[in-house]
C-alpha positions as CSV (number, residue, x, y, z in Angstrom):
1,X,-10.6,-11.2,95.4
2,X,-9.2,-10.6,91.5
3,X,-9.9,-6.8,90.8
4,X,-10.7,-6.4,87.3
5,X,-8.7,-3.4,86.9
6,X,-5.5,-5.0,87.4
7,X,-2.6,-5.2,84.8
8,X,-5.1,-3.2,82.4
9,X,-2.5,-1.8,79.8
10,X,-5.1,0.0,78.5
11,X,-6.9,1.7,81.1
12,X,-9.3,4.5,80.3
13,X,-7.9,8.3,80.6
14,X,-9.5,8.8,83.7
15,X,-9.0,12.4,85.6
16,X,-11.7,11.9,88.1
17,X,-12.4,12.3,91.4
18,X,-16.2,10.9,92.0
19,X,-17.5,7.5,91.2
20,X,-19.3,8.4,87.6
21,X,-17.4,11.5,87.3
22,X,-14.6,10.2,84.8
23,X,-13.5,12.0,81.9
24,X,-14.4,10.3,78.4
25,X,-11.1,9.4,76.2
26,X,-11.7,12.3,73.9
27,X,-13.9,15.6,73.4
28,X,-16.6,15.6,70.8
29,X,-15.5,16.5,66.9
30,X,-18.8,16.3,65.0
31,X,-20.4,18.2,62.6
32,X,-24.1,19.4,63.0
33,X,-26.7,17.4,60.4
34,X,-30.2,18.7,60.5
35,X,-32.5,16.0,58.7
36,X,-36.5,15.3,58.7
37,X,-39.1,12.5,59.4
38,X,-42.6,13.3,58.2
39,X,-42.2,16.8,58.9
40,X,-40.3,16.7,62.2
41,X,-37.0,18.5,62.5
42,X,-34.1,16.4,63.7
43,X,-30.6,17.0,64.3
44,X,-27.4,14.6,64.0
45,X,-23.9,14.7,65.0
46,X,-21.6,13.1,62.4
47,X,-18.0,12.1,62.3
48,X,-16.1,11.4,59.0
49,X,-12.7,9.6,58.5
50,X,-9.8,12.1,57.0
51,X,-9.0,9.9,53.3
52,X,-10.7,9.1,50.0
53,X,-13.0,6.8,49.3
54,X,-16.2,5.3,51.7
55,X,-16.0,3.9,54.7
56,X,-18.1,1.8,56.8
57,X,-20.6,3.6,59.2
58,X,-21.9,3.2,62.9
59,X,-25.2,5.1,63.9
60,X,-25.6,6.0,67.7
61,X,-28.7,5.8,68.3
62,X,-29.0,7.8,71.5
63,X,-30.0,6.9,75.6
64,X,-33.0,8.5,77.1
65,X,-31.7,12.1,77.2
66,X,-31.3,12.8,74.0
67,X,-28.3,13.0,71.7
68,X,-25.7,15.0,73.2
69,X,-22.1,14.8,74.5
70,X,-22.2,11.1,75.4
71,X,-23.7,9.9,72.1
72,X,-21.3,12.9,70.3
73,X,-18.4,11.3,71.6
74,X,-19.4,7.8,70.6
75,X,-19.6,8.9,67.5
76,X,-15.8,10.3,67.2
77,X,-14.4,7.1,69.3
78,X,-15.9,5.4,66.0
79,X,-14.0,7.6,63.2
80,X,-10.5,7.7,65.8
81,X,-10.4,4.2,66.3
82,X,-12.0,2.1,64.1
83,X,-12.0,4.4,60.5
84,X,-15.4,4.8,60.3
85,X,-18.5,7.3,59.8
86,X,-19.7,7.6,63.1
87,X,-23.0,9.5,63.6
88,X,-25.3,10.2,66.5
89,X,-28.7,10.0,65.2
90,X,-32.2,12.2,66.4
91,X,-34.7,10.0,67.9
92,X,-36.8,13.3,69.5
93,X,-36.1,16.3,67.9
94,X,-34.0,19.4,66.8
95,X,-35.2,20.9,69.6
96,X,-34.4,18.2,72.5
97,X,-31.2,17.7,72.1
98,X,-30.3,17.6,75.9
99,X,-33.3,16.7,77.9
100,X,-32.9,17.6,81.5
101,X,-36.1,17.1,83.0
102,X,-37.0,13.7,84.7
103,X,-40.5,13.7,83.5
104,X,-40.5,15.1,79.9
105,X,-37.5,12.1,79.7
106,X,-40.4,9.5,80.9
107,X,-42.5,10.6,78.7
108,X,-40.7,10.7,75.7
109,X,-39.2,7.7,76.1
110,X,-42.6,6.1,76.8
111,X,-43.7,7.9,73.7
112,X,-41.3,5.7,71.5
113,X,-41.1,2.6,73.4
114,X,-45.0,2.5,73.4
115,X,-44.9,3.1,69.5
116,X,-42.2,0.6,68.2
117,X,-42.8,1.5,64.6
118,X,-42.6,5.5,65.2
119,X,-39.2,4.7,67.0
120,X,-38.4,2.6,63.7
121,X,-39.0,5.0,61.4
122,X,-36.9,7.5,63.3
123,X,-34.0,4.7,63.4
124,X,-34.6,4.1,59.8
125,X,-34.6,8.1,58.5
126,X,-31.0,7.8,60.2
127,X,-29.6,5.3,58.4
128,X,-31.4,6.3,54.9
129,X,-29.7,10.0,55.3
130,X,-26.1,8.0,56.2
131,X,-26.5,5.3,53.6
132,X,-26.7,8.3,50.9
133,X,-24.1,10.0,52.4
134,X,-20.9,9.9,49.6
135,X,-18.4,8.9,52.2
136,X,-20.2,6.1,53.2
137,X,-20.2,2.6,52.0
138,X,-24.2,1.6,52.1
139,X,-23.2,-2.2,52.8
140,X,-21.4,-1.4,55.8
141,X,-23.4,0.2,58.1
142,X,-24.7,-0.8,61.6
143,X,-26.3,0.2,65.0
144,X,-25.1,0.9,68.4
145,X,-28.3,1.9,70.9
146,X,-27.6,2.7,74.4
147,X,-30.2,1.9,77.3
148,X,-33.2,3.6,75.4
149,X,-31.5,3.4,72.0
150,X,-30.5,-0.2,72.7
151,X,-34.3,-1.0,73.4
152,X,-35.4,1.0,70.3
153,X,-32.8,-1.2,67.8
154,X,-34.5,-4.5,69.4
155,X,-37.7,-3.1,68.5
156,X,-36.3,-2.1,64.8
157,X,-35.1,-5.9,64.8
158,X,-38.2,-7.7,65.6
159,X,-40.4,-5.3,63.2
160,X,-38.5,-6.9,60.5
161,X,-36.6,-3.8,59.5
162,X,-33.3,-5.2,57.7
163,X,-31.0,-2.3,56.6
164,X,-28.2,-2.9,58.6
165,X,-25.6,-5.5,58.7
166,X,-25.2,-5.5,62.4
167,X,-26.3,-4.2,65.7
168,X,-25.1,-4.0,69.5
169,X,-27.6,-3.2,72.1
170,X,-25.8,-1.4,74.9
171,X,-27.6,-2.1,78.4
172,X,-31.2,-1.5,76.7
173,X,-33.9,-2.5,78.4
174,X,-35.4,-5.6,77.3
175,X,-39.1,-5.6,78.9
176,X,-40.4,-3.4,76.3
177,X,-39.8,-5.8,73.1
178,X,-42.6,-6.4,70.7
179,X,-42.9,-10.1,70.0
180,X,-41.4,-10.3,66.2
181,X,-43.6,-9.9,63.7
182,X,-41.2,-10.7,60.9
183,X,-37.9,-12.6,60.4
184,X,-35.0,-10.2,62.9
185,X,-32.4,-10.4,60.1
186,X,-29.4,-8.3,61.4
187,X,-26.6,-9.8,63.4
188,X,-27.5,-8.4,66.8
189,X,-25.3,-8.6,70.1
190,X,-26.6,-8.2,73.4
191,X,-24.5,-6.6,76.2
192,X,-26.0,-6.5,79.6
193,X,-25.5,-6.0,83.1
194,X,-25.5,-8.3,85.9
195,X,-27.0,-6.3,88.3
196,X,-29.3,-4.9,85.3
197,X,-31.5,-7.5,83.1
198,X,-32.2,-10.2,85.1
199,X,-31.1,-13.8,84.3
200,X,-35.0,-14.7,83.5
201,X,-35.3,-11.8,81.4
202,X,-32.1,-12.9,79.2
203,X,-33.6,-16.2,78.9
204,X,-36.8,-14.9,77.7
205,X,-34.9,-12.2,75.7
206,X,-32.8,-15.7,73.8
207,X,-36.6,-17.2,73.6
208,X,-37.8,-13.9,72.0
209,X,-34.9,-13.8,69.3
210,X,-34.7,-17.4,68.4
211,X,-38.5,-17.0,68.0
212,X,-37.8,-14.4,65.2
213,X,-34.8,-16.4,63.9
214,X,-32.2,-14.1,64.8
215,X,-28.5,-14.4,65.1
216,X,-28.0,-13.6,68.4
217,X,-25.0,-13.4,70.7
218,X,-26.0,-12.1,74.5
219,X,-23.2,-11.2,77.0
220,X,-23.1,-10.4,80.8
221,X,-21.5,-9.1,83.3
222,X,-21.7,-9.5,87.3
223,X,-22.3,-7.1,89.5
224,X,-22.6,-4.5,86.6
225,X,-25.4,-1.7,86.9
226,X,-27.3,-0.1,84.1
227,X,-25.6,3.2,82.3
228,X,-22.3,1.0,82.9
229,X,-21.1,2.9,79.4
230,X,-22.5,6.7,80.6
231,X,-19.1,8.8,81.9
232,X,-21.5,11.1,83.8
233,X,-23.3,8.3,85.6
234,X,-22.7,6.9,88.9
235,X,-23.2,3.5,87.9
236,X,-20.7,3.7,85.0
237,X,-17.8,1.0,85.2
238,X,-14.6,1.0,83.2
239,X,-14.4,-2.8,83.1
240,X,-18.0,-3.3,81.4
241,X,-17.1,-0.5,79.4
242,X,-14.1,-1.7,77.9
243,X,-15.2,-5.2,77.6
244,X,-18.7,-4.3,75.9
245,X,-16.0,-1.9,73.8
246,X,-13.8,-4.5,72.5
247,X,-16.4,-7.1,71.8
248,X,-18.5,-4.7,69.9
249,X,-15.9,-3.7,67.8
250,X,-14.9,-7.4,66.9
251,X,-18.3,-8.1,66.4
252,X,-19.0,-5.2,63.9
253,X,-15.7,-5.8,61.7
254,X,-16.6,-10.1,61.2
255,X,-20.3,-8.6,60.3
256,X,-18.9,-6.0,57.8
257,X,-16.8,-8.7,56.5
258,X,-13.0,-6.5,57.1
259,X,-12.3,-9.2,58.7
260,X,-12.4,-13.3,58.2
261,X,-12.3,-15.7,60.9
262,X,-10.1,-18.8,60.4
263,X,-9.8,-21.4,62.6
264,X,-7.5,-21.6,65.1
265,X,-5.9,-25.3,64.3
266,X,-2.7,-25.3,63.7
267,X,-1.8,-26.0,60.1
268,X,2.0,-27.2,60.8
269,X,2.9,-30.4,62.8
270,X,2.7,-29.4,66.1
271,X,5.7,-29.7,69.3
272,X,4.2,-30.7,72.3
273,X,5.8,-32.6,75.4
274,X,4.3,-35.9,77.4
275,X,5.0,-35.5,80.4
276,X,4.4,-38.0,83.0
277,X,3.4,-37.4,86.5
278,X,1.0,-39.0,89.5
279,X,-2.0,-38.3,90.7
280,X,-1.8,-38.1,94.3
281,X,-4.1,-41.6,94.7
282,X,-1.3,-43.2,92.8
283,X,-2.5,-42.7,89.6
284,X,0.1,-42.3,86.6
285,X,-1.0,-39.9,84.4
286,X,0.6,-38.4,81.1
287,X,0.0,-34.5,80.0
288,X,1.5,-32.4,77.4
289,X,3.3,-29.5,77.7
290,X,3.1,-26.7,74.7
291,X,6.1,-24.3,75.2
292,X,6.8,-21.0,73.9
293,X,9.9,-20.5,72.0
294,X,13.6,-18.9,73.2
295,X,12.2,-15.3,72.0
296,X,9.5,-15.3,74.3
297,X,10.5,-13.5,77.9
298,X,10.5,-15.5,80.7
299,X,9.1,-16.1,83.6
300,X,5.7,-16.5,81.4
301,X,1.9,-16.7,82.3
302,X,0.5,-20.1,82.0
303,X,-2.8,-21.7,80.7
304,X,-3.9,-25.7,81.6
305,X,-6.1,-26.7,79.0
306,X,-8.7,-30.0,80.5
307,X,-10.0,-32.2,78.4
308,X,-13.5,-33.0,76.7
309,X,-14.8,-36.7,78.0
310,X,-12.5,-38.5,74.9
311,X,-9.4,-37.9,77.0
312,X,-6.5,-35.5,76.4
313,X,-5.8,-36.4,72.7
314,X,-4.8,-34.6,69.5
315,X,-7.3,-31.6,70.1
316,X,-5.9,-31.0,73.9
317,X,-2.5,-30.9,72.3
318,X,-3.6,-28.5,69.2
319,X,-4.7,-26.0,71.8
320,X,-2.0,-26.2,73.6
321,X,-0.1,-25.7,71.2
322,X,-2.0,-22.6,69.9
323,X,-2.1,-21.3,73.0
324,X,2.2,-21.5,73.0
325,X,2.2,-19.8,69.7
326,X,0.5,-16.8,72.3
327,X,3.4,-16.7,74.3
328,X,1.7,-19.3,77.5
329,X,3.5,-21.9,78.5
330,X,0.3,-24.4,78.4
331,X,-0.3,-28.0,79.4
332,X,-2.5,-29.8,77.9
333,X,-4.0,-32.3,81.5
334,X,-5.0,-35.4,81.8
335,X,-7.9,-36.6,84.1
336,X,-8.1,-40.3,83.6
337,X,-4.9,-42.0,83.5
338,X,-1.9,-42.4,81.3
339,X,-3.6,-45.6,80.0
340,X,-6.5,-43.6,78.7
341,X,-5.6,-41.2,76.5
342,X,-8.1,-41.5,73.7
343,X,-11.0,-43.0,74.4
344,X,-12.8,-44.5,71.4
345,X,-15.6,-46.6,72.7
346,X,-19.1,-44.8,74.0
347,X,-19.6,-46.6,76.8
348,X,-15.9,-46.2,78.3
349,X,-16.3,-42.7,78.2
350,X,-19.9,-42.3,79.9
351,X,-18.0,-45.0,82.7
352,X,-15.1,-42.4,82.8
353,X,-17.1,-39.0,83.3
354,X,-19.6,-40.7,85.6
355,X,-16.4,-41.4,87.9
356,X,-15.3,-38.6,88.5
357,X,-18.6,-36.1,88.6
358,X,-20.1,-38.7,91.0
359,X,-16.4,-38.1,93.1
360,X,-15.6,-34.3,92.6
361,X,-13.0,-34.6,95.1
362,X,-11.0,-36.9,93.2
363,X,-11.9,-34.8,89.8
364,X,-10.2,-31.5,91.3
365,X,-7.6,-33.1,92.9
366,X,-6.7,-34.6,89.4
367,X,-6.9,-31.1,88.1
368,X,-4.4,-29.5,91.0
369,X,-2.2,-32.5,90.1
370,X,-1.9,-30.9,86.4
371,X,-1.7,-26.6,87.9
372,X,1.1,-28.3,90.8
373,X,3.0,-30.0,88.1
374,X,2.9,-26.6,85.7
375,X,4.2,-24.7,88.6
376,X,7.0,-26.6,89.2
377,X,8.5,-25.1,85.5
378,X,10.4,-22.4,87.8
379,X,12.4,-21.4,84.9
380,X,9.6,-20.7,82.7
381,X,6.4,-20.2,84.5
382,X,4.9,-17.4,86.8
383,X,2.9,-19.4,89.3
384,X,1.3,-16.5,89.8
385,X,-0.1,-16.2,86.6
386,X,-1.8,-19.0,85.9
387,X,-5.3,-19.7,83.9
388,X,-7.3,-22.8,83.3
389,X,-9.5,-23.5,80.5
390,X,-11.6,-26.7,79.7
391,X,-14.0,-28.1,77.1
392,X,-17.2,-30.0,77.7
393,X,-16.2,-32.2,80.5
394,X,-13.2,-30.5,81.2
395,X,-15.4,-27.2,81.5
396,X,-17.3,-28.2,83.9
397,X,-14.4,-29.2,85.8
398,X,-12.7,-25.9,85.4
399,X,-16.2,-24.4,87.6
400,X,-15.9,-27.2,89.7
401,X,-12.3,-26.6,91.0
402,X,-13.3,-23.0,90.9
403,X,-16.2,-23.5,93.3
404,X,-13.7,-25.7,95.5
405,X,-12.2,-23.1,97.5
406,X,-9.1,-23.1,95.2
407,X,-7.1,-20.1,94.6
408,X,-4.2,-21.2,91.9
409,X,-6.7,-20.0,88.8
410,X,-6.5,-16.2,87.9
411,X,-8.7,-16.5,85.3
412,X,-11.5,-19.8,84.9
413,X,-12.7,-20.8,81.2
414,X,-15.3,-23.5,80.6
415,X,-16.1,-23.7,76.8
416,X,-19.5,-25.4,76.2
417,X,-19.4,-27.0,79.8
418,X,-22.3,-29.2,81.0
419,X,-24.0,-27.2,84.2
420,X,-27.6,-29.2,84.8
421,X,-26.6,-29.7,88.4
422,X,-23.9,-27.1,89.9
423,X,-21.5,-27.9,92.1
424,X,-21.6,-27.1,96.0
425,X,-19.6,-23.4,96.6
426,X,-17.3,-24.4,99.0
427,X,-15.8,-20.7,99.9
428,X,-15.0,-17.6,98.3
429,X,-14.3,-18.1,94.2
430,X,-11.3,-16.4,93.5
431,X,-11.1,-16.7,89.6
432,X,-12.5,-14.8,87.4
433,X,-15.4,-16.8,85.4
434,X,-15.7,-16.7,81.9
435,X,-18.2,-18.8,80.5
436,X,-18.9,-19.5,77.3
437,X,-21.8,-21.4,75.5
438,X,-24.3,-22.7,72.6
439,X,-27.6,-20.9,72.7
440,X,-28.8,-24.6,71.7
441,X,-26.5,-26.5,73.9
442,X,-28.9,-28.0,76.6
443,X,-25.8,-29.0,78.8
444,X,-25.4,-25.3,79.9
445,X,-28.4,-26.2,82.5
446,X,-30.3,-22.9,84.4
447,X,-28.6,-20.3,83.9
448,X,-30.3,-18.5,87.4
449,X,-29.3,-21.6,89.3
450,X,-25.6,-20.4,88.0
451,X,-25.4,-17.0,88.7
452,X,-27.0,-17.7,91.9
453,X,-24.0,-19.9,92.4
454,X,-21.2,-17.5,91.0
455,X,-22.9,-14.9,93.5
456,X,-22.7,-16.6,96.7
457,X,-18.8,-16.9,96.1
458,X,-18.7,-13.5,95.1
459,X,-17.4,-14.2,92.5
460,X,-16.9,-12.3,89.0
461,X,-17.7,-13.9,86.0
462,X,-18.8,-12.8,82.6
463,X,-21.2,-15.1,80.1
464,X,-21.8,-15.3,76.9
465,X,-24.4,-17.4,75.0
466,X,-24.1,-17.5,70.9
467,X,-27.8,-18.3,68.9
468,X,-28.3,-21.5,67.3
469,X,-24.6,-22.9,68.8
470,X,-24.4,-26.2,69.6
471,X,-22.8,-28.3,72.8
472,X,-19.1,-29.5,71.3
473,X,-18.9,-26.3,69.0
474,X,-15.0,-25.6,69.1
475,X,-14.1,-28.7,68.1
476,X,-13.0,-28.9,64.5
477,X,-13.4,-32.4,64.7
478,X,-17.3,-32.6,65.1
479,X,-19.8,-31.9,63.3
480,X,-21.1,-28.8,65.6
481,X,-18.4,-27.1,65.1
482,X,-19.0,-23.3,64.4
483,X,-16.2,-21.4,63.2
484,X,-17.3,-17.7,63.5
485,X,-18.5,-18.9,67.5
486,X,-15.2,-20.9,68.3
487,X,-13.7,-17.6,67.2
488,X,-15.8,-15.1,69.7
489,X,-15.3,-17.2,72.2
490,X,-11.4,-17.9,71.4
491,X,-11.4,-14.2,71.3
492,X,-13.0,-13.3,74.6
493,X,-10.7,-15.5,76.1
494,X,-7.8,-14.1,74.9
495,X,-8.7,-10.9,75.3
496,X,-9.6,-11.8,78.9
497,X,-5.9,-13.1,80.1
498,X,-4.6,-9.9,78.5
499,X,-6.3,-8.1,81.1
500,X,-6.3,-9.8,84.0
501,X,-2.9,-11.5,83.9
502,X,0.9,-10.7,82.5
503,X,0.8,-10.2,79.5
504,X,3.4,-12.6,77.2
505,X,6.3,-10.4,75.7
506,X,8.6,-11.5,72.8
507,X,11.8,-10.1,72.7
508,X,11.4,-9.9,68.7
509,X,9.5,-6.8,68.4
510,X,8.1,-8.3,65.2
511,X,6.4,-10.4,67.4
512,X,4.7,-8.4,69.1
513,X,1.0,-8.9,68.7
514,X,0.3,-5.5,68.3
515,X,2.8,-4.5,65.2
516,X,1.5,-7.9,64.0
517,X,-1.8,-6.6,63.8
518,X,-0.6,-3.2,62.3
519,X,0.6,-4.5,59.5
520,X,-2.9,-6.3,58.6
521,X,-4.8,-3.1,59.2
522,X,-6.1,-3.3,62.5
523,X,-4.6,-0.1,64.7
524,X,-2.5,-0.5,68.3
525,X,-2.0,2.4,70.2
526,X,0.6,5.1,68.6
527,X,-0.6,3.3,65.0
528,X,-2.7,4.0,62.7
529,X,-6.2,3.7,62.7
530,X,-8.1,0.6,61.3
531,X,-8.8,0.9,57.9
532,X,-11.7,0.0,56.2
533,X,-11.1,-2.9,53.5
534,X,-9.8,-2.3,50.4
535,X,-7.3,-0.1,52.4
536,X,-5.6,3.2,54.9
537,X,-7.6,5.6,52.0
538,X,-11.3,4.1,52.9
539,X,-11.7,2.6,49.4
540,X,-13.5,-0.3,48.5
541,X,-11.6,-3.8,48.5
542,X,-11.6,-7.0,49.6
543,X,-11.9,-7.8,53.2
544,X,-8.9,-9.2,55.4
545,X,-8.8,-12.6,56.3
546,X,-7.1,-12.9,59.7
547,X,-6.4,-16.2,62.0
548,X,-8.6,-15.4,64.8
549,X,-6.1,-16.6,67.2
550,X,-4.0,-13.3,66.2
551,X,-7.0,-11.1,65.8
552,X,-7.4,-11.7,69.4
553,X,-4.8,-11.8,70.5
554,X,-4.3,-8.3,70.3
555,X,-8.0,-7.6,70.5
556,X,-7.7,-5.6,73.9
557,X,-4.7,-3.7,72.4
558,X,-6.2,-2.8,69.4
559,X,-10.0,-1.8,70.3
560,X,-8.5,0.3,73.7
561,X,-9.6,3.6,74.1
């Protein structure tokens, strides 16, 4: 079974010795801020950038013991890494900063989940004492809530409460959240456990928000606890952590507008390869190979990209192609024949996918016709590192091999796959899972009936649904195309092989994607930190408009702890 930990070239600073016993990445440098709500004292932990100018600003709001260390250290991670204010608001008191009793925790907590607008108002003091703050830009500013505080930032959504950009709900509980009473205006993103929320409760949860209109984007991941963030906690896990890590700070810097998504086509003529090869009933089929260039070192991981129900056309190739421009050797497969390339007509295509999901067998053998014939690139490829991604049809082929007892895949992509009916799990799944989907696509089926599936392969998977997303939404070509969703997800995936597989390496050290993303402001390790837009002294400017492809392709570089 893939361990997630593998080939991290990131991993946390860890000194530890027991499970939830792991040292944080940094100590605490804050500053002590008393403040006041209607009388009641309160006491904040900020963190300010060294520079001129304002900077953007994170508020930690806290978990159910209060804001101490954890929340402390949160706050720095946000000035050492990212350039911003980061401060570690009072939700109980001056004078319960660290609160070590089980039962005054219960109640407390009860006290504010039971009183959505009292926790509201405490939220909201926060962010009016930060927004006034002269170091802080007041149009950049957003929440992070962890397990109590990412329950109380829900609630400050669905009140209608707008003063923040963005927010990122950290394993909050979600059975406490007041039915909206007002349009949920901030970008919010969800990040849950597997073995926390379950799958019924994230559905409702995506009922709740679309009911209050909100942008939403909700990701999981199996086998994960609750407190998978808390160092001191024996359910913490460095995988969730990081991931959760990353994605939130991606997340934050699109909402602040530092950074500008553009799409991933390629703007030059493309290079790809036909290359012809048979299927083994006889079939002739033609792919098309994507290949890195000379400086890239070889042997290289490898990514087959399988096609949406038109056949593996000009938008197979383009990702492949982008994918090369990563550093993959990718090869763009086809399924249907070498006489079938593009198929125009309606009907030929509904004829075509009802083949081959009415005869799975011949479906995945199709598809281990395409990873065999990648393999045999000796002199380029790592057929150990190999990763296979699809679209629409080809997504739900990618979990259909997956579920086939395979064991070729390292990591498994579907992008806006069509799950009504699952596939039979026919042994252990050895991929990791990464699915990605419309919050309006109704192809992406039950989500329980999946996870239910994914967990009796043992396998580990991560999904991620985005609000008001569409079935077909990476494809430029069609009209449900979503660029800032085609980007998360392009992201996620990219960020995903860096971890789990080799990573490409270009002999040009230009190249590499980390001193490429240095230069545009976003920091690697050794660099410097990201800087707010306008520039490294924090002052106001204009925001930087990146290629997501590049953004993420160093996204697990540049948001590592």
């Amino acid at each position: 079974m893939l361990f997630k930990k593998a080939l991290l070239s990131f991993l946390f600073l860890m000194a530890g010795s027991a499970a939830g016993q792991v040292t944080p990445p940094t100590e605490p440098k804050t500053e002590a801020v008393e403040y006041s709500h209607e009388g009641d004292a309160l006491l904040g932990h900020l963190s300010i950038p060294e520079g001129d100018g304002t900077f953007p600003a994170i508020i930690i709001i806290p978990d159910w013991d209060g804001v101490n260390e954890m929340e402390q250290i949160r706050a720095t991670m946000v000035t050492e890494q990212w350039n911003m204010v980061g401060f570690a608001a009072d939700i109980y008191g001056a004078d319960k900063q660290t609160v070590e009793d089980i039962a005054e925790r219960s109640e407390l907590a009860n006290t504010f989940r039971s009183n959505a607008t009292l926790f509201a108002e405490r939220i909201q003091a926060a962010i009016d004492l930060i927004k006034a703050h002269e170091k802080v830009n007041p149009d950049q500013v957003g929440l992070f809530g962890y397990c109590f505080g990412g329950t109380g930032i829900l609630q400050y959504g669905m009140l209608g409460y707008d003063d923040v950009e963005a927010m990122v709900s950290f394993h909050g509980g979600l059975t406490s959240i007041p039915e909206p009473n007002a349009t949920f205006v901030p970008k919010v993103l969800i990040l849950s456990g597997g073995d926390d929320d379950t799958s019924t409760q994230i559905m409702d949860m995506e009922v709740t928000l679309d009911a209050a209109g909100a942008p939403w984007e909700i990701t999981r991941y199996s086998g994960i606890e609750h407190a998978f963030t808390v160092w001191s906690d024996g359910r913490y896990n460095e995988w969730a952590d990081m991931r959760s890590w990353e994605s939130a700070g991606h997340f934050i810097l699109e909402a602040f507008g530092i950074i500008e998504f553009t799409s991933a086509q390629p703007e030059e003529e493309i290079s790809v390869t036909p290359v012809t090869y048979m299927g083994d009933d006889g079939q002739e089929l033609t792919g098309h190979l994507a290949m890195p260039g000379a400086e890239w070192q070889r042997p290289l991981p490898a990514v087959v990209v399988f096609p949406d129900w038109d056949g593996v056309n000009e938008y197979e190739q383009e990702r492949a192609y982008a994918l090369a421009q990563k550093g993959y050797v990718a090869f763009a497969a086809d399924i249907y024949g070498s006489d079938k390339q593009f198929i125009e007509d309606f009907g030929q295509r509904v004829e075509e996918v009802t083949k081959y999901r009415s005869d799975p067998d011949l479906y995945v053998s199709r598809m281990q016709n395409a990873i065999d014939q990648v393999k045999e690139l000796t002199d380029d490829v790592d057929p150990d590192e190999i990763a296979i991604i699809g679209y629409c049809f080809g997504g739900s082929g990618v979990i259909l091999y997956s579920l086939s007892n395979t064991t070729d895949a390292k990591v498994s992509v579907p992008f806006h796959g069509s799950f009504e009916q699952m596939p039979p799990v026919r042994g252990d799944i050895s991929s990791y899972l990464l699915v990605l989907s419309g919050g309006d696509d109704d192809a992406h089926g039950n989500q329980t009936v999946m996870e239910m599936s994914f967990e009796e392969g043992d396998a580990e998977w991560e999904i991620t649904r985005y609000a008001g997303i569409l079935h077909g939404y990476t494809s430029w070509y069609s009209d449900a195309y979503d660029l800032v969703a085609d980007a998360r997800s392009w992201e996620s995936m990219l960020t995903s092989f860096q971890e789990l597989m080799a990573v490409p390496v270009s002999g040009d050290a230009t190249s590499d994607p980390c001193v490429e993303i240095s230069r545009e402001g976003v920091a690697c390790p050794g660099s410097e930190p990201l800087a707010p837009a306008g520039g490294s002294d924090g002052s106001a400017g204009s925001a930087l408009t990146l290629g997501f492809s590049v953004v993420a392709a160093a996204a697990a570089i540049a948001f590592a702890f």
